[in-house]
C-alpha angles and dihedrals in degrees: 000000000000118000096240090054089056092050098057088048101051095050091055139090099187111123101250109230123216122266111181122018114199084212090058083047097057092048098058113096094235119167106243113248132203141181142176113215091271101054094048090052085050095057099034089059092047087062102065086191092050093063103036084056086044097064087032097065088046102056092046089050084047094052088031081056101050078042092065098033077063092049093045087056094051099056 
């Protein structure tokens, strides 16, 4: 969860409302999917923003978790 994130929640006192539920999901008729890891390269590099979010989201969880480790240390 990125910092920021935590900060914002922290400082409300909004009641938070539920976004997924794992019993709705359960309930949704969704064709099972499965991959082996070269199958899943292989998709993942047929779908140019996939893999563009993909690394996206990395590098943003590498710099949010230097991020906490600071506010850790700051505590």
């Amino acid at each position: 969860i990125a910092p920021e994130l935590l900060a914002q929640l922290a400082a409300t006192e909004a009641p938070l409302q539920r976004a997924l539920d794992a019993e709705a999901a359960r309930t949704m008729d969704l064709p099972a999917v499965q991959y082996d890891e070269a199958g899943f390269r292989y998709a993942l590099n047929e779908d140019a923003m996939a893999t563009e979010k993909l690394a996206e989201g990395i590098r943003a969880f590498a710099a949010d978790a230097v991020k906490l480790e600071q506010l850790i240390r700051a505590l």
